[in-house]
N, C-alpha and C positions, 0 to 999 in steps of 0.2 A: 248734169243731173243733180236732183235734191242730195242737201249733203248734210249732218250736226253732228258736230263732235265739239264735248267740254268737259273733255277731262284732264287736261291740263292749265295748269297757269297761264298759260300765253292765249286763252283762247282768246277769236277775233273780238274786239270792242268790250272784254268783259262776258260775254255772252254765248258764243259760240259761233265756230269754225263754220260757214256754211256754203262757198264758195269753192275754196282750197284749203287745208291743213298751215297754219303755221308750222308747225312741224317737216312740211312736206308732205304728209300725208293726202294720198287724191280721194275723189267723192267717190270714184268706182273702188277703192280700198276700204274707207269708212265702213263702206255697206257692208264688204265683204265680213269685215270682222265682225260688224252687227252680227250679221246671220250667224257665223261660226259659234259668237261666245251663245245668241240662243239657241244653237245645236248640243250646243255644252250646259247649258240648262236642263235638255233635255234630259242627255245622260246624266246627269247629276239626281234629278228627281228619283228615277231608274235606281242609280246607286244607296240612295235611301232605303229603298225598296228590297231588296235581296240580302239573302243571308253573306255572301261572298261576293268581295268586291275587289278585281287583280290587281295586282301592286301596277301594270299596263296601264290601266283605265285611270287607276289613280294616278297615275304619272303622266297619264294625255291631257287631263282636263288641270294637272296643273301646271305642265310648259302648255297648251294652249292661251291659258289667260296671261302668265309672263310673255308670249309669244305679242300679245295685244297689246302692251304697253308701250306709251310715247318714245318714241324714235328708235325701235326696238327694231321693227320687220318691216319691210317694205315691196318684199314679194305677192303679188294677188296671187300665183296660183298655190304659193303656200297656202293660203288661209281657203281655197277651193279641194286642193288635197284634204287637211287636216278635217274642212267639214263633214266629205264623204268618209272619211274615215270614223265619223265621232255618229254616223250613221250605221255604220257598222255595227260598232261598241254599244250602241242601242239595244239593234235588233240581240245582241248576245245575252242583254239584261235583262230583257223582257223572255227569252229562253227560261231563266229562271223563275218568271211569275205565270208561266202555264198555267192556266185555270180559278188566277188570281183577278180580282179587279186591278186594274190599272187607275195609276192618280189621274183626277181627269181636273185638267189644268185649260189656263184660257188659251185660246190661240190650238187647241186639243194638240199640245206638242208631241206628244208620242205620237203622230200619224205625219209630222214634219217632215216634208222630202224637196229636195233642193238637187238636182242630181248634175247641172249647169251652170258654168260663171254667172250669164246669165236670170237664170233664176232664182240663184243665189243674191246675185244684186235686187231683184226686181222685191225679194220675200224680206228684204231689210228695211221696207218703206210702212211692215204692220211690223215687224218681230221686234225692233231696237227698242232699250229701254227706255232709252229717252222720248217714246211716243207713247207711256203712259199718261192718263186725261190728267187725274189730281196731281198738282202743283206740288203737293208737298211729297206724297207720293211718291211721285217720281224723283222730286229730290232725295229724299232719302234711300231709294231706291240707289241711286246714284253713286250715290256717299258711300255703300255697301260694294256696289259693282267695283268700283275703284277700290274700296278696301281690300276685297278679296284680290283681286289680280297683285296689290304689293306683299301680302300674304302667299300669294304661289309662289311668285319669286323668292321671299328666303326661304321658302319650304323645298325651293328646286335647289338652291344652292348647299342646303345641307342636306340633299339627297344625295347631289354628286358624291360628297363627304361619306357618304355608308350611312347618315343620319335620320331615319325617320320615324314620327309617330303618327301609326293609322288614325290617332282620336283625332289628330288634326286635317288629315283630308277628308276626314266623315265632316270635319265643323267644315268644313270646306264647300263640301257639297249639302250642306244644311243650308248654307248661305245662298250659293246659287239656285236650289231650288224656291228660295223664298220670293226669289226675284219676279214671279210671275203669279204667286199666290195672291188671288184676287179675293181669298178672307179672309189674310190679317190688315187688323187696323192699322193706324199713325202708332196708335201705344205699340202696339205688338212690334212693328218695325224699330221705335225708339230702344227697344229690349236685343232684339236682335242686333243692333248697330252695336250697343256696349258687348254683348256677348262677342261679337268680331271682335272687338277690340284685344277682350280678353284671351281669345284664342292667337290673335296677333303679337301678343305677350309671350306666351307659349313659344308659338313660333320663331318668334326671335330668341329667345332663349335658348333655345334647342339648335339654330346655327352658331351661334357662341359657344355654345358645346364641342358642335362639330369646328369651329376654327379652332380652339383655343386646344383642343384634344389633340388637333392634327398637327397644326403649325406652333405652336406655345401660345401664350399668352401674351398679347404684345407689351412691347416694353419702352421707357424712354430711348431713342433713337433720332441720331442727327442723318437727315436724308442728302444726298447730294443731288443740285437742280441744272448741276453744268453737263458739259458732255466729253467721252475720252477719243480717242482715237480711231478707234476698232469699229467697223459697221456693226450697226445694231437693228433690233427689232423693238419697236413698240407696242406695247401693249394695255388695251386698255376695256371700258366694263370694270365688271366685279366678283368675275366668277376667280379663288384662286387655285381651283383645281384644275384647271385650262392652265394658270400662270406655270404651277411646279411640274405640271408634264412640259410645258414649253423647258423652264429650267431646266432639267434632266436630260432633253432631248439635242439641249444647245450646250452642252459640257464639251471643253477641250474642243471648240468646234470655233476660236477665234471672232466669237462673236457674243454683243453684248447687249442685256435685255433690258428696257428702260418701259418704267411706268408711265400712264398717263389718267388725269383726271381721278377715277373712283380707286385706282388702283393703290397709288399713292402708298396705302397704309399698309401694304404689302412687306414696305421695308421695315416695319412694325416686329413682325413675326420670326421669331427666333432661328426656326425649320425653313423660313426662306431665305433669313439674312445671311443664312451660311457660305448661298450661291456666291461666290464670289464674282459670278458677271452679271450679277442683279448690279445693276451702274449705278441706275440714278432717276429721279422724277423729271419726264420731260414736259413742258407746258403746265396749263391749268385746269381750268373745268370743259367741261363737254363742249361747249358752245363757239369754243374760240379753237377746234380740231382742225376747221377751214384754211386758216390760216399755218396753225404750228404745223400741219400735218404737211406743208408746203418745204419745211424747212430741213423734217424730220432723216428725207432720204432714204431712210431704209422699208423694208414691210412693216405694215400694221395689221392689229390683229383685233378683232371684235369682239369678245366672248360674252357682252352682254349688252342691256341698251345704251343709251346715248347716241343715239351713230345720226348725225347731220348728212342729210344728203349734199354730197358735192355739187361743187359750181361746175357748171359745163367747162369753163378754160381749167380746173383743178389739172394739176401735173401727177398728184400724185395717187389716182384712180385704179390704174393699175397695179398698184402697190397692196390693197388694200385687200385682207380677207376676212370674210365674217366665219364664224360657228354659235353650236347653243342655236337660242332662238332670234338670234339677230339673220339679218337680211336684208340684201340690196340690189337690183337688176347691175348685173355686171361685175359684180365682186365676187371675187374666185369664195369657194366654198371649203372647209379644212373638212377632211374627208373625217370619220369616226369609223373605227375596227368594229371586228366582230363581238370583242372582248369590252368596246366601250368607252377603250383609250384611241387618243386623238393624235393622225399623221402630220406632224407638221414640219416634213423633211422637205415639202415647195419653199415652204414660210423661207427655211434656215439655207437652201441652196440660192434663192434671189438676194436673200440680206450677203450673201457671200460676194456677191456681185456690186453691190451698192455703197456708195460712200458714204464717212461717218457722218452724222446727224452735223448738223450747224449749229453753236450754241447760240440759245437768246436770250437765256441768262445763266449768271454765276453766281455761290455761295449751299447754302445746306437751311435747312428748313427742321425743326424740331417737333416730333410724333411722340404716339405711343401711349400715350393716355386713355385706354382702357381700363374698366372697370378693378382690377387685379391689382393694376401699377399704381391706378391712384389711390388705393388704399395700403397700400405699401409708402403712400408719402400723408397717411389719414391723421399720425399723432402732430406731423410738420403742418397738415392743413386745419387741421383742429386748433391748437395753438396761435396759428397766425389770426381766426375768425376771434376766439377769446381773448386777444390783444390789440383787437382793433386792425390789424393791419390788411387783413381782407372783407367787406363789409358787404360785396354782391358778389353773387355767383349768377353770373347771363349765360342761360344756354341760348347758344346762337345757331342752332344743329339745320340741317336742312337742304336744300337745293339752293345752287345757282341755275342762272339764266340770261338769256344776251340782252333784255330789255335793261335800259340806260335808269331806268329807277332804281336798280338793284345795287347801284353807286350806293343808294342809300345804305346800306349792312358795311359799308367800307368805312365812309361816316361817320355811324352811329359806334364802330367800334373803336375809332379814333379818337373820337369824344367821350368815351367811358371815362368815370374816374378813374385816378390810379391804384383806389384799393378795391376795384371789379378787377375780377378773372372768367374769361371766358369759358365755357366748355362746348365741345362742338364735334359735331361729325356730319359726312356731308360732304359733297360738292361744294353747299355752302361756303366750306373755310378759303374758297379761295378765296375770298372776298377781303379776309385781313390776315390769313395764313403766314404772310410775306411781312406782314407791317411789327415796327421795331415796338413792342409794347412793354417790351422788357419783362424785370420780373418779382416776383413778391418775394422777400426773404429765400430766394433759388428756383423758387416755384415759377416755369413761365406762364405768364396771364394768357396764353391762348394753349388750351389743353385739348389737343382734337385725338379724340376716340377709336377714329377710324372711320368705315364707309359709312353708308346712313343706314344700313342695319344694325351699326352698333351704336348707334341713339340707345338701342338698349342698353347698354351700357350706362350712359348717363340716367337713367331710369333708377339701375342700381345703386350708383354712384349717391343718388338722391338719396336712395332710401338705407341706405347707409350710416349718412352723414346724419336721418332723422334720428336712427338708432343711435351715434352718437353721442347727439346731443341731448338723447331723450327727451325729444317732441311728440306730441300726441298724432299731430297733423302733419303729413308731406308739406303742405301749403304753411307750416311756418317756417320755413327755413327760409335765409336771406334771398332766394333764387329767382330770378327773374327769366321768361322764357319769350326771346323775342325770334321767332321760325320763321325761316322761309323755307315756301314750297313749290315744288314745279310738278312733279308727277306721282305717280300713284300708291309708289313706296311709302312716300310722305305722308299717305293716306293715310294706312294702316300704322303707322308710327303713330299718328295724331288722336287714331282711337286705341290704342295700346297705353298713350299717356293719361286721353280720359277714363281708362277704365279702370284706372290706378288712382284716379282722385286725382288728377295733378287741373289745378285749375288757373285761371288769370293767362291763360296761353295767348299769346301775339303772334298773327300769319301775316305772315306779304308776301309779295309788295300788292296783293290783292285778294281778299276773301276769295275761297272757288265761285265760278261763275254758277255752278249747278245745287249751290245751298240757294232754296226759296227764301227769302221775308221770313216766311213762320219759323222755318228748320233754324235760320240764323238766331230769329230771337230764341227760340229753344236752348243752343247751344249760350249763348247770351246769359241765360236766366240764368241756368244749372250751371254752367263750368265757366263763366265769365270771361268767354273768349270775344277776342276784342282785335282788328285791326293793326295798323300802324299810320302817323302820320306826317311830322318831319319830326329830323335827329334832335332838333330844340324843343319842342313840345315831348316828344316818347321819354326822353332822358329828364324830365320833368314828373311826369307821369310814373314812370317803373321805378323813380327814386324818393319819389315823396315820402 
């Protein structure tokens, strides 16, 4: 069947997925989520509309669009459930505009019904965004859809936390409803896009709140990357309120908990590091789980995206369970209570059964460079920049991904001068996490943050360092910003940065495929964001 999807970096040839998902993702799934997310438009418009809007509704439409994100869920009847549901959640909002006009929108989505997989797939051939006519349109259209969905995500994760602000799921459902308002112009959308940005700001803010309040503030911390003795559980995503109910629930129970990928920074956090069966980071980035997860032996555990679908020979399939909004045909599901907290006495009775993990490497790895920590080292980095001894600051924040270009960020890090120091958060760092770069006057040259919702972080950190040194402009400070991106988080991070002024930005290992000619040159003109090309020319480039 007809299939487009590009809203990740990997899409096919640059352009989009139209066959099968690089991802895994199938044509009959695509569609589904088309319809779902403009089922969630619907309700979103709805939500504009009424005096009262349930913390429910606001909670469905924002695990619906985390629910949509790359390599996240791979259930269809999820995404068939969730729609008739968000059909529901309609009809309850239009209860309250009894004898009101209704927004009368293209496509008349208030009268939308899909009530079949089926029809559901067949109504994603007019409803997806991506079959708006204008070019640019729909690309910015685009740039928004993806914005907002890495926007629910940290808005879901510092809900878990007890964390929320209603102004931000109302900017939320501002967003979504713009999506099909067929009179705003290019300008009007250009206006909207920084306004995400800025509420993407917000957003992340507000789960830095929620970590930093629950678990401390992370801190410099040496991670261990080997493995002990004792069967253990893997775990990995980003959610860490899944990780400390897992903690708590695996105490005195002879078994031991180990990070993987976004988790990493876990070991960062004070209220985690206490666990003492928190072991150790196992493996790398998301991409290479096919593999380590081979090795790992014990159960894994899902709590957010990243999740690679297995190879048919994989061994360790059975092993694996998802929760949150992740999903996979076949992987056992962690049940949720009445109360909200999550049973994970399967998870800890099979790890009891299982041999320890197999190391595939040894040594410790150095974190904790959150916003907090490094200004607690701001007079030692201050000093080092007025004496010459540190003259760039590369943020290198961002995604990895298994395409063999991404060699380049490994590269480009190992050719930095020696008075560059990195900063970084992200999957990204697995790229030169590992690599010996030494370090400045004590200071290590690769200072990663945390996961890639603490890019915020470096944000701070920036603007900081501008007060500092009393600069007028973010953009004079020594900083060089060379990202990569893979999905939709990276979205909302990258207008979170523009909305702050941060300009001369570098993305790889390839522009999105869904920015038009026009929208690029736009972004071009105004914020001078620019590509990458080899490590001898960029390092020429970002140093001149």
């Amino acid at each position: 069947m007809e299939m487009f999807c590009n809203q990740c970096q990997e899409a096919s040839k640059g352009i989009g997925c139209t066959v099968f998902g690089v991802c895994g993702k199938s044509p009959e799934l695509t569609a589904l989520m088309d319809t779902f997310i403009y089922s969630l438009i619907g309700v979103s418009t709805l939500a504009l509309e009424v005096e009262t809007v349930s913390d429910e509704i606001h909670e469905f439409v924002m695990e619906g669009l985390f629910a949509t994100i790359t390599n996240a869920n791979f259930e269809e009847e999820e995404f068939v459930t969730r729609t008739l549901q968000s059909l529901t959640y309609r009809e309850e909002l239009k209860e309250q505009l009894v004898g009101r006009e209704l927004p009368i929108l293209k496509h008349d989505i208030m009268n939308f019904i899909a009530k079949t997989k089926e029809e559901m797939i067949k109504k994603a051939l007019k409803v997806a965004i991506h079959q708006t006519e204008n070019e640019d349109i729909r690309s910015i259209r685009e740039l928004m859809l993806f914005g907002v969905k890495g926007l629910a995500a940290y808005l879901s994760h510092a809900q878990k936390l007890g964390y929320v602000q209603p102004s931000l799921y109302m900017g939320m459902h501002k967003m979504m409803a713009a999506l099909i308002n067929e009179s705003l112009t290019l300008e009007d959308y250009v206006s909207l896009t920084l306004e995400l940005g800025s509420i993407g700001v917000e957003g992340m803010a507000l789960l830095d709140t929620a970590n930093t309040t629950t678990f401390g503030h992370p801190e410099i911390s040496k991670v261990n990357i080997g493995v002990g003795e004792r069967p253990g559980i893997l775990i990995t995503g980003h959610d860490l309120h899944d990780l400390v109910q897992l903690l708590e629930q695996t105490k005195d129970q002879g078994i031991d908990i180990y990070t993987h990928s976004e988790m990493l920074p876990a070991h960062y956090y004070p209220e985690l590091k206490k666990y003492d069966h928190l072991k150790a980071n196992y493996g790398n980035a998301w991409h290479l789980q096919t593999k380590e997860f081979e090795t790992f032996n014990g159960p894994i555990i899902f709590t957010t995206n990243c999740l690679v679908p297995p190879r048919q020979s994989a061994t360790y399939q059975d092993r694996v369970f998802t929760t949150g909004n992740t999903g996979y045909p076949g992987f056992k599901v962690i049940p949720v209570l009445v109360d909200g907290r999550k049973d994970f006495s399967e998870v800890i009775e099979l790890a009891k059964t299982c041999e320890a993990p197999k190391a595939i490497e040894q040594g410790e790895i150095v974190g904790g460079f959150a916003h907090h920590q490094v200004m607690t080292l701001a007079s030692e980095i201050i000093s080092a920049v007025e004496k010459g001894e540190i003259k760039h600051f590369v943020v290198m924040a961002g995604c990895d991904g298994r395409h063999k270009e991404r060699q380049y960020y490994t590269d480009f890090a190992s050719a930095l001068p020696d008075d560059s120091v990195i900063l970084t958060a992200g999957c990204a760092k697995y790229r030169y996490n590992k690599l010996n770069l030494g370090t400045i006057n004590g200071i290590p040259r690769v200072l990663d943050a945390g996961q890639c919702n603490d890019s915020y972080s470096l944000a701070v950190i920036a603007l900081k360092l501008k007060e500092a040194f009393g600069l007028e402009d973010i953009n004079d400070l020594p900083i060089v910003y060379n990202i990569a991106w893979y999905e939709q988080k990276a979205v909302i991070v990258l207008l979170a940065l523009l909305s702050l002024g941060v300009k001369k930005i570098h993305l790889g290992p390839t522009l999105p495929a869904f920015l038009s000619p026009n929208i690029v040159d736009f972004l071009v003109q105004t914020f001078e964001i620019g590509g990458i090309s080899s490590v001898e020319e960029d390092l020429v480039k970002f140093f001149e």
